[in-house]
C-alpha positions in Angstrom: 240.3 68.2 -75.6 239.3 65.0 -74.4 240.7 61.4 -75.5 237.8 59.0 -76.4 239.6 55.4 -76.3 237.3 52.3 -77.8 235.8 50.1 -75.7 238.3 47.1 -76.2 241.5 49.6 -75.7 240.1 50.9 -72.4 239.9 47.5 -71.0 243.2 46.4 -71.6 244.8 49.8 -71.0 243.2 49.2 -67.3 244.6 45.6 -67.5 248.2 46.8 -67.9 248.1 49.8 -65.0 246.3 47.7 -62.9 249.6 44.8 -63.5 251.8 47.6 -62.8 254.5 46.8 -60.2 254.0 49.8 -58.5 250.5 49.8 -58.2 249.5 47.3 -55.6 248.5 50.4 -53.0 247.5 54.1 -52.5 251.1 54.8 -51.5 253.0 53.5 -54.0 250.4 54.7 -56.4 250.5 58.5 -55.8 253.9 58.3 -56.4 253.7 56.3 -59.8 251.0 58.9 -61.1 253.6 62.0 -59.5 256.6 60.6 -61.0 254.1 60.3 -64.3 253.6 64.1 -63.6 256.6 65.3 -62.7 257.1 69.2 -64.3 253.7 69.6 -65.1 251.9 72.5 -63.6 248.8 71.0 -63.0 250.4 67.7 -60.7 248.8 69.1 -57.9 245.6 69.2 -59.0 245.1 65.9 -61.2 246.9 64.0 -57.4 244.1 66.2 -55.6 240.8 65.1 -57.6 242.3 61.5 -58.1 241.2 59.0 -55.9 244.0 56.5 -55.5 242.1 54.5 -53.0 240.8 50.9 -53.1 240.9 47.5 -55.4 244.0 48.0 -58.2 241.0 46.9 -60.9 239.0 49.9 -59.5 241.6 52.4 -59.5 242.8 51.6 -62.6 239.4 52.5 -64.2 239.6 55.9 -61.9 243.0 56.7 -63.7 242.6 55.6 -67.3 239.0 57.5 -67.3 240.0 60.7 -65.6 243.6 61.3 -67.5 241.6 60.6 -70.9 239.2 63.3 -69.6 241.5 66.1 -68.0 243.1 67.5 -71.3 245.8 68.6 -72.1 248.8 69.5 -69.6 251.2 71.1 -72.3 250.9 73.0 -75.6 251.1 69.4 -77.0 250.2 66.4 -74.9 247.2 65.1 -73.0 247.6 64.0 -69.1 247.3 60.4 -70.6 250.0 61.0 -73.1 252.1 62.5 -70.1 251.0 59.0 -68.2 251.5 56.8 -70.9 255.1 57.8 -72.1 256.3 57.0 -68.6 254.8 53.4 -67.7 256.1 52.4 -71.2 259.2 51.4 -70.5 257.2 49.3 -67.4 255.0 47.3 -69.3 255.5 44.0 -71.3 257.2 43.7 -74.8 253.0 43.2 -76.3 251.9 46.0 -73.7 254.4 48.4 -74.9 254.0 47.5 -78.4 250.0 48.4 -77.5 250.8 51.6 -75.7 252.6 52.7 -79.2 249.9 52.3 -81.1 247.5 54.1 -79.0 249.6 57.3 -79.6 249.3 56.3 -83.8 245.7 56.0 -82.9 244.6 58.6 -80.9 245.3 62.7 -80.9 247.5 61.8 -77.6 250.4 64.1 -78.3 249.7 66.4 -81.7 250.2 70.0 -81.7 247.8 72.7 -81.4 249.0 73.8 -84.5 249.5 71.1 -86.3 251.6 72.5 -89.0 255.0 74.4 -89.0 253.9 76.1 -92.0 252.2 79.4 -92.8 251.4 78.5 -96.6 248.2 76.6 -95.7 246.7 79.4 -93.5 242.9 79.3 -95.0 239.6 80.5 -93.7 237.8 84.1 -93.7 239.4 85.5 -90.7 240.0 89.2 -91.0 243.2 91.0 -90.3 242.8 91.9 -87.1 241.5 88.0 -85.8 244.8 86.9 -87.5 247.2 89.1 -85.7 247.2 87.1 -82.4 246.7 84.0 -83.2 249.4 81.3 -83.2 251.0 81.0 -86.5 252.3 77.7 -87.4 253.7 75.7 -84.6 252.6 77.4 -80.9 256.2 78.2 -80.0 254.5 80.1 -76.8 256.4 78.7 -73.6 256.8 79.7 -69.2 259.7 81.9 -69.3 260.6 79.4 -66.2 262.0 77.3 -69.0 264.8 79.6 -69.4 265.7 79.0 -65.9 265.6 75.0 -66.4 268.1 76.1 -69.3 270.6 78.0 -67.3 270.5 75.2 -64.1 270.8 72.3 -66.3 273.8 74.1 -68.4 275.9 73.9 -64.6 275.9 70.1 -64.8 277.4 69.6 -68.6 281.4 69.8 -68.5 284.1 70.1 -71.6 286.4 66.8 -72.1 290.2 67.1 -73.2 291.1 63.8 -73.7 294.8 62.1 -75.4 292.1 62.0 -78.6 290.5 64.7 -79.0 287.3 66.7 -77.4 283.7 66.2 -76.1 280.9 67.0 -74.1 280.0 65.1 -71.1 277.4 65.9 -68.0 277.0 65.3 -64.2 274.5 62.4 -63.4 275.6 62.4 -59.2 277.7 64.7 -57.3 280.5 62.8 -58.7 280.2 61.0 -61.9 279.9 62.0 -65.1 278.5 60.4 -68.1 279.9 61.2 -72.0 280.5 58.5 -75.0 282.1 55.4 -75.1 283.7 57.2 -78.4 285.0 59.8 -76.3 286.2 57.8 -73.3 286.3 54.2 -74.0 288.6 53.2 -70.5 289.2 54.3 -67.1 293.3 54.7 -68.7 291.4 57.1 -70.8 289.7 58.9 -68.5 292.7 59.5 -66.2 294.5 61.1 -68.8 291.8 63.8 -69.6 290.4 66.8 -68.5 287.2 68.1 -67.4 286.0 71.6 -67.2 283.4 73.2 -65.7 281.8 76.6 -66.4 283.9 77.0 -69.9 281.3 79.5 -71.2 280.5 83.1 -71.4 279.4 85.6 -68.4 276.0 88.3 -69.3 278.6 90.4 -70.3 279.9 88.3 -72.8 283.1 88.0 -71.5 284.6 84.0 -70.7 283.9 82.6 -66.8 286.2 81.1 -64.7 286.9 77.9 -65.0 287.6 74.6 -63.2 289.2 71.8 -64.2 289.6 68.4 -62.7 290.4 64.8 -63.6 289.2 61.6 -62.9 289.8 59.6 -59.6 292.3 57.1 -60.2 290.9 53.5 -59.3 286.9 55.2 -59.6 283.9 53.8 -60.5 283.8 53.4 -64.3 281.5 51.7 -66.7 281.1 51.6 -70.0 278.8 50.3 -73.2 280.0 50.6 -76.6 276.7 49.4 -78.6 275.4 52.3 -76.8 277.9 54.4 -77.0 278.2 55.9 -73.3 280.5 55.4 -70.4 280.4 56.9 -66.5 283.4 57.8 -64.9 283.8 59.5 -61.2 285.5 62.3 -60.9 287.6 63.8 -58.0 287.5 67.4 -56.4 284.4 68.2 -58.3 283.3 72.2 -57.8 280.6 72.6 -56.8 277.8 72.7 -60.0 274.2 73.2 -58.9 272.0 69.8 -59.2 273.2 66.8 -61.5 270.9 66.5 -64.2 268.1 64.2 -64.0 266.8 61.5 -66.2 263.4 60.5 -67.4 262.8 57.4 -69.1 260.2 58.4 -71.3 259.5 57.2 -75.2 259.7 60.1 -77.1 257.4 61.3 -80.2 258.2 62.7 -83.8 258.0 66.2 -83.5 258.8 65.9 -79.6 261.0 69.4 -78.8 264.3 68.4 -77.8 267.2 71.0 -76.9 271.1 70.1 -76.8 273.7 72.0 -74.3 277.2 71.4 -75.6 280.5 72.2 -76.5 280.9 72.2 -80.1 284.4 71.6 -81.6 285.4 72.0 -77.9 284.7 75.7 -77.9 282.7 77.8 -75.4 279.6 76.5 -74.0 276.3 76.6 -76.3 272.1 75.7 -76.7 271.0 74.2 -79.1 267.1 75.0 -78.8 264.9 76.1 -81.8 263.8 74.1 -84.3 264.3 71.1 -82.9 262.4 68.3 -83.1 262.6 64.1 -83.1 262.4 62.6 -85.9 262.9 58.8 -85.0 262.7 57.4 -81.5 262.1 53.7 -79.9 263.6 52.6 -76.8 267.3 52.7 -77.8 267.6 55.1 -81.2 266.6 58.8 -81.2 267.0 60.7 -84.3 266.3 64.9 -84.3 267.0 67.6 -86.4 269.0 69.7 -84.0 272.6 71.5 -84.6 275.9 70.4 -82.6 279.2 69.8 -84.3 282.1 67.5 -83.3 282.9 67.7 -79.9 279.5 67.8 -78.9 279.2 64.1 -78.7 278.5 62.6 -74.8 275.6 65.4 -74.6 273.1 65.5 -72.9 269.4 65.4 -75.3 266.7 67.5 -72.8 263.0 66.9 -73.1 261.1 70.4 -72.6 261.3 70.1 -69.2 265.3 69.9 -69.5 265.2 66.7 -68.1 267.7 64.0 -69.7 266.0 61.8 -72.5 269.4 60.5 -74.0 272.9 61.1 -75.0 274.3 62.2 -77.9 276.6 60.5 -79.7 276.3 61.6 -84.0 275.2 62.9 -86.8 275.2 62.5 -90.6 273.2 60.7 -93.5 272.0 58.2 -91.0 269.9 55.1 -91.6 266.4 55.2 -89.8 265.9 52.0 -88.2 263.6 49.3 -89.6 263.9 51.8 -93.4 266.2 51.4 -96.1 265.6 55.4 -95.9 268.8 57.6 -95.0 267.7 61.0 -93.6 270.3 64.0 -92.3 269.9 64.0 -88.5 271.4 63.6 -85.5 270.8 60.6 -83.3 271.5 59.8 -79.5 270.9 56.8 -77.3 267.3 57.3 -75.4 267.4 57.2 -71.4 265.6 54.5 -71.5 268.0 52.3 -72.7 270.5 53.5 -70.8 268.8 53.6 -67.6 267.9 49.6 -68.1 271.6 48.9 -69.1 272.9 50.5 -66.4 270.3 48.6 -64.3 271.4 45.3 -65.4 275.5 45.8 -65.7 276.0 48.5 -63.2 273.5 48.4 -60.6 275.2 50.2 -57.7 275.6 53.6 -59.9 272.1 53.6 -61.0 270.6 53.3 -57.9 272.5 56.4 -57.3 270.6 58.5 -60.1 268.0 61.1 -60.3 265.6 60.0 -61.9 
């Protein structure tokens, strides 16, 4: 499937990746359109037929034009979806507002199937055409995913604190982000706990643990409009990879999946049937299952990369509605990634992201 964009939003669509910061040459330019990328199988071969080379007004019609041709790189997004959802939180307050309305305009990110339900199955198909087709949503994915799962799970840690319990997650080798709600000073923090591997074995049976504190006197920030804090940690074991961000605009119906601990208790996924209900650059709202103690999660795209952190659930309010809706919301990376920009620039440059 192709994306066919009018006239009049082609143009300005090349006007804004052609203004992009980090498109004044080829070098800076592959690695805009491979960060774009980034987890998608086909990278290597939509950075092989691109030409990156040349005038920024010329290479902008070269990208726009061959992402709206290529199709689609997941069960549910096209390459210029993929693109689009990560120069976002680049652009201007009128271009972002433009790149929004592209995906309410154009088939940039629906489902193959575009219905979870099987009550509206029509047509003349026989049994045996039926029988392997996707019903409902395409819940079809690389079994690599499951290793994503299992490397990501190493980086999120149980929290003990003088209050109560939470989930938090490595975002460098040594500091950790959960809630403000959780840990809302570094007097706090000092006087908690923080374990890794509290979860079961494949035999069922509990893994050894590790617990450590936080270094006295650390780097510590925190935001309590939204809801997060890092802290550093001392005599951290050693976990795998900290978890990496990506600040990219999510999508109703977007899968998102949720590795906590829940009530405190043994390490868990929260993976099917979970999908965004609300999102913008600060709020996400999803329909996906945690329980106190799971707040200062981390909220994974399908990738298992870090879209935002959780922080509650409940009748919530979506924004800009009078409408309350049951859900579970978190703060999106994006805003957290620009916050900690602005306030705490010397941790952020330390991120993957």
């Amino acid at each position: 499937m192709t994306v066919q964009l009018s006239q009049p939003d082609f143009q300005r669509l090349i006007r804004i990746v052609q203004n992009l910061p980090d498109f004044a040459n080829m070098r800076d330019r592959r690695r805009l359109v491979a960060g774009a990328l980034q987890g998608v199988a086909q990278a290597d071969i939509i950075l092989a037929r691109l030409d990156l080379d040349g005038a920024p007004m010329g290479v902008s019609v070269e990208v726009v034009r061959f992402l709206s041709q290529f199709g689609r790189v997941a069960y549910n997004q096209e390459a210029l979806a993929v693109f689009l959802n990560y120069i976002q939180p680049y652009a201007g307050d009128e271009d972002k507002d433009f790149i929004v309305e592209l995906f309410q305009n154009y088939p940039l990110d629906i489902p193959v199937s575009p219905s979870r339900g099987i009550n509206n199955w029509k047509g003349m198909d026989s049994t045996a055409d039926i029988k392997e087709k996707i019903i409902g949503e395409n819940t079809l994915r690389d079994i690599y995913i499951l290793n994503l799962a299992l490397e990501a799970s190493k980086a999120v840690v149980r929290i003990a604190t003088p209050e109560g319990l939470g989930t938090g997650f490595m975002i460098t080798s040594d500091l950790l982000m959960t809630n403000n709600h959780v840990i809302q000073s570094q007097k706090v923090a000092e006087k908690s706990n923080f374990s890794f591997n509290y979860q079961l074995d494949l035999n069922g049976k509990e893994c050894p643990t590790q617990s450590v504190a936080a270094l006295a006197g650390g780097a510590f920030y925190t935001n309590k409009e939204l809801d997060y804090t890092v802290v550093t940690l001392k005599d951290v074991p050693d976990f795998g990879k900290p978890l990496t961000f990506k600040s990219k605009l999510m999508r109703r119906d977007d899968r998102v999946a949720i590795i906590q601990h829940p009530g405190g208790h043994l390490k868990k996924i929260s993976i099917q049937n979970n999908f965004v209900a609300y999102a913008d650059n600060q709020v996400l709202q999803y329909t996906t299952s945690t329980e106190p103690g799971s707040s200062g999660s981390p909220i994974f795209d399908d990738n298992f990369q870090v879209v935002g952190i959780h922080h509650s659930g409940g009748m919530l309010l979506e924004p800009n509605t009078q409408r309350r809706h049951l859900r579970n919301a978190g703060t999106s990376a994006i805003a957290l990634l620009n916050d900690l920009h602005k306030n705490a620039l010397e941790t952020q440059t330390h991120l993957s992201r």
